[in-house]
Structures are given as structure tokens and as C-alpha cells.
N, C-alpha and C positions, 0 to 999 in steps of 0.2 A: 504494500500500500504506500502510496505516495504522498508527501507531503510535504508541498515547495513551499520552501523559505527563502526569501529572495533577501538578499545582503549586500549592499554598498560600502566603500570606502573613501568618507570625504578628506582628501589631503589640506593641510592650509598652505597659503599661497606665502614662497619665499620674499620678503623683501630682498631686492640686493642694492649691493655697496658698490660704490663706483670710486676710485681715488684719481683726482685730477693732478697732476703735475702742474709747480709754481714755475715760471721763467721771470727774470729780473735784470734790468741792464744797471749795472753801478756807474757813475762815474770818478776816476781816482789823477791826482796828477805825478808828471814823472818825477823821476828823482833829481833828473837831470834838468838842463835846463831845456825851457820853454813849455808846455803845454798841450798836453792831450788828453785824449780819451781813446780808452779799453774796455771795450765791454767784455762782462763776464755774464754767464747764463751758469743759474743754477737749477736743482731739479732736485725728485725726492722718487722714490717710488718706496711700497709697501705690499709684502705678501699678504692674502689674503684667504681663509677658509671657507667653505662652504656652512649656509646658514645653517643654525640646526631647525628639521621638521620632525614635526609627530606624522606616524606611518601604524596602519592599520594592516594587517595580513594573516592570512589562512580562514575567511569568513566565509564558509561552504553558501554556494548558491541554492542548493539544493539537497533537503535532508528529509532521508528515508524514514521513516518507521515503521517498525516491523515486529513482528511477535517473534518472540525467542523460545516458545513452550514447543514448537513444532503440529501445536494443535493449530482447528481451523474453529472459528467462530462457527459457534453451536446456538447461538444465542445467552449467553453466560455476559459478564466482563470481559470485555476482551484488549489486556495491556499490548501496547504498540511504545519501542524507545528507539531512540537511535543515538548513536555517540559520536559527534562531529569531531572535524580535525582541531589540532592545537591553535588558539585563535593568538595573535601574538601584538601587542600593543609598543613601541617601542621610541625616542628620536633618535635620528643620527643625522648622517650631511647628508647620503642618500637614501634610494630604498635599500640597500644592505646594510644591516645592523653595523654597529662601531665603528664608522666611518667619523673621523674626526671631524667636527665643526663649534659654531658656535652661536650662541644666543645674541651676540652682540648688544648687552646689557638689556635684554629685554625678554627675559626669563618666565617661560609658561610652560603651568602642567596641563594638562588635559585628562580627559574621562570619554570613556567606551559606552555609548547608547544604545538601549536595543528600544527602539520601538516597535508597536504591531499595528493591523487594522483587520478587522472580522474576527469574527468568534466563533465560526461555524466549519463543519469538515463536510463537504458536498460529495457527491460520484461524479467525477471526470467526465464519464458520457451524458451528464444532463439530462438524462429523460427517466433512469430509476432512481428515484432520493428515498428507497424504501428503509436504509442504513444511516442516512445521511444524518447529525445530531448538530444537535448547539451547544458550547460551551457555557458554561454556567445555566443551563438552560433544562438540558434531557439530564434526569437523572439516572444514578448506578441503580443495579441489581442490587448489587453486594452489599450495600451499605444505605439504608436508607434515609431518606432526607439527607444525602449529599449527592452534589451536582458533577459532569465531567468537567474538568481542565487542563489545559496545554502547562504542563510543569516544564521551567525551563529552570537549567541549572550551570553554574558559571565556578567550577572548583578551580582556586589558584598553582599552579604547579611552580614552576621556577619562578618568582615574581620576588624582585626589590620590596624589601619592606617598607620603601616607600609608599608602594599604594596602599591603596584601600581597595577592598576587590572580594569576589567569592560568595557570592550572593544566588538569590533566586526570585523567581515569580510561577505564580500560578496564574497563569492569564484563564478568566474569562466573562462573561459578560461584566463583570462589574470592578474589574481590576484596570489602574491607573498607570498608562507608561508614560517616561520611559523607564525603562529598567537600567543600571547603572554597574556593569558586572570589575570594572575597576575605573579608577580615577586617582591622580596625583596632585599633589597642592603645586602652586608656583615658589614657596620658600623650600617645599620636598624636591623641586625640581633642582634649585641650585645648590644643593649639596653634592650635584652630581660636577664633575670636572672633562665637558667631552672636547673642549679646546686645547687642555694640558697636550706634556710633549709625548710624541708616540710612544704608546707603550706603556705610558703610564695615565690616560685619557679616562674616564670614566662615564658609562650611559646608565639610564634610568630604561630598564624593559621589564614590560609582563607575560608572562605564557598562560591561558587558562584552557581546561576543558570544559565543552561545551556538552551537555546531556541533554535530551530531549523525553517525554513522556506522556499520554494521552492512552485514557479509556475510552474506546469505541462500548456503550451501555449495554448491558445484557436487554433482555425483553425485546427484540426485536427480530422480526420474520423478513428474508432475501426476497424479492420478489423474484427474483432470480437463483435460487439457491443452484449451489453445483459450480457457478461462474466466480471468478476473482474478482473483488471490486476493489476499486484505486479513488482516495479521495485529496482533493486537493484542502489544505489547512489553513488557517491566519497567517499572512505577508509578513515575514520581520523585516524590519529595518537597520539596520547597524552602523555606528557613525562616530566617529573620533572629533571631536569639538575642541579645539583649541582654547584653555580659560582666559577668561578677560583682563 
């Protein structure tokens, strides 16, 4: 069963530096006798780094869930997870991690956004919704007077203690995003050294895993039983925000 989750990554846009060369004409007189002029041209130049940006990477476009019991929907609960790849939060000068740069005194952390929209899991072909449920809406078999929801889960794995991060949501109809799965302050941010000289530079990066989880309801009859149904789920959004 399918269920696309569509995911973006906004970069912020580099300021850059431009260093202009001074020229100067002096005038000096000789030592000797009578009088003239010499000009002299001066000049200046400066090496210069790559700004540093915040970079979003490994935010799957599309994420499967699937039941892991090897049974088939009998009409019961029927759990559906799937475990996306390492979502990876990080700045550097490029998009490859630890590339030397700089803030150029104007130091910002950022934080990882998941928004949604819809609440509901449809049949792809449109025309049987005899499976089809609503989030917060159809309730479980199993448990009554509780509703189904998309659990979405955000564990930290390699991640700076700088952030903050490792969170969850239970989306559904009456849950408020965005969701915030890490975020770093702008004073956490410069504790980090990513201008220092090579070798000894330092960057601020997070790694999290990404879990997914939704019960398709028991009490429900296939109009079509015997056939595989595919439903498509709530849009995520996902989005790196540069703080103010």
C-alpha cells in the first residue's frame, strides 16, 4: 500500500562579498634638485570563503507503508509502518558536509519543518472508497473510542547537542502543524568554528530517523475483496527555515 509523502528542501539564499581594490596616485618631490612627480599605485587584495548555508538532505519523496505480520486485512486493525532514510540537517560552504566557510558575522541557526495537508487515506483508483478512512475521524476495532492517526516519528541518531530535536506527532483531524523534528538557536550556532584553519574547523549537523505508522480500522468489508488496494495519504511538507 502506498502512501506518498511528498518533501521539499528550501535552501536560503547566499549573500556574497565582493572586495574592491583601492588605486591612489601620491605626489612626492625629488631629493635632488628641481621638481617632480611619481606616481605610485597601491592595491590590496583578500582571500575569501564560501558563505556558510543551512542544507537539508535525504527527505524521501515517497514513503511506503506496509504491514510486517505477512497477514492480509481480514477486516481486524490492520498496522501499516515504514522506516525512511536518514534525514540529515546540517551548514557548510557547500552541499557536502564540512566544507569550510563562514557566517561573516551574521550567525543563524535554523529548524527542520514538517508540515501536512489532508487527513484522509483514499484508493488510488477512485471509484472503490469501500476501505478508504479518515484520520481522526473512523474509528479502531481494537480499542474503543479511539480514532486512527498518521504517527510520525523523528529519533535523533548522530546529532550535536546543540539541537533540540526527536520529537513526534500524531496527525489527525484535529492536530496542529508544523511539527519541529530538530532546530538550533543562533548563540548554539556560534559555538561552532566552521571558518577556523583546516583541520581544525568545526560544523553544527543532525542525523534523525524518520518512522512512519497508521491503522487502516478493522470493521470494514472490500468491495472488492481478493484484489490489492493502494491508498494514497496526507502531503508532508518539509522545510529548513533559516532563524531571524
Amino acid at each position: 500500500m502506498n502512501n506518498k509523502l511528498k518533501a521539499f528542501a528550501i535552501l536560503p539564499i547566499a549573500a556574497s562579498l565582493v572586495f574592491f581594490g583601492v588605486q591612489t596616485v601620491t605626489s612626492s618631490f625629488a631629493a635632488t634638485t628641481g621638481e617632480g612627480e611619481t606616481p605610485a599605485t597601491t592595491g590590496a587584495s583578500a582571500d575569501t570563503i564560501e558563505d556558510c548555508e543551512w542544507y537539508l538532505d535525504g527527505v524521501d519523496s515517497v514513503v511506503t507503508l506496509e504491514n510486517t505480520t505477512g497477514m492480509e486485512y481480514v477486516g481486524d486493525d490492520y498496522t501499516l509502518t515504514a522506516t525512511a532514510d536518514e534525514v540529515q540537517v546540517y551548514f557548510s560552504g557547500t552541499s557536502d558536509m564540512d566544507n569550510r566557510c563562514s557566517f561573516y558575522d551574521d550567525v543563524k541557526g535554523a529548524a527542520v519543518e514538517v508540515d501536512w495537508t489532508g487527513t484522509e487515506f483514499t484508493n488510488v483508483d477512485g471509484t472503490d472508497t469501500s476501505l478508504d478512512w479518515s484520520l481522526g475521524v473512523t474509528a479502531l476495532e481494537s480499542t474503543p473510542g479511539t480514532y486512527s492517526s498518521l504517527d510520525v516519528t523523528y529519533t535523533k541518531q548522530e546529532c550535536d547537542d546543540a539541537f533540540a530535536g526527536g520529537t513526534a506527532v500524531s496527525i489527525s483531524s484535529e492536530a496542529i502543524s508544523p511539527l519541529i523534528p530538530a532546530s538550533i538557536s543562533n548563540a548554539d550556532t556560534e559555538t561552532f568554528s566552521p571558518s577556523a584553519a583546516p583541520g581544525s574547523a568545526t560544523f553544527a549537523k543532525c542525523t534523525l530517523d524518520a518512522g512512519y505508522s497508521v491503522v487502516l480500522p478493522g470493521n470494514r468489508a472490500p468491495a472488492s475483496p481478493g484484489n490489492p488496494y493502494s491508498f494514497t495519504g496526507p502531503a508532508l511538507l518539509t522545510t529548513i527555515t533559516v532563524n531571524d
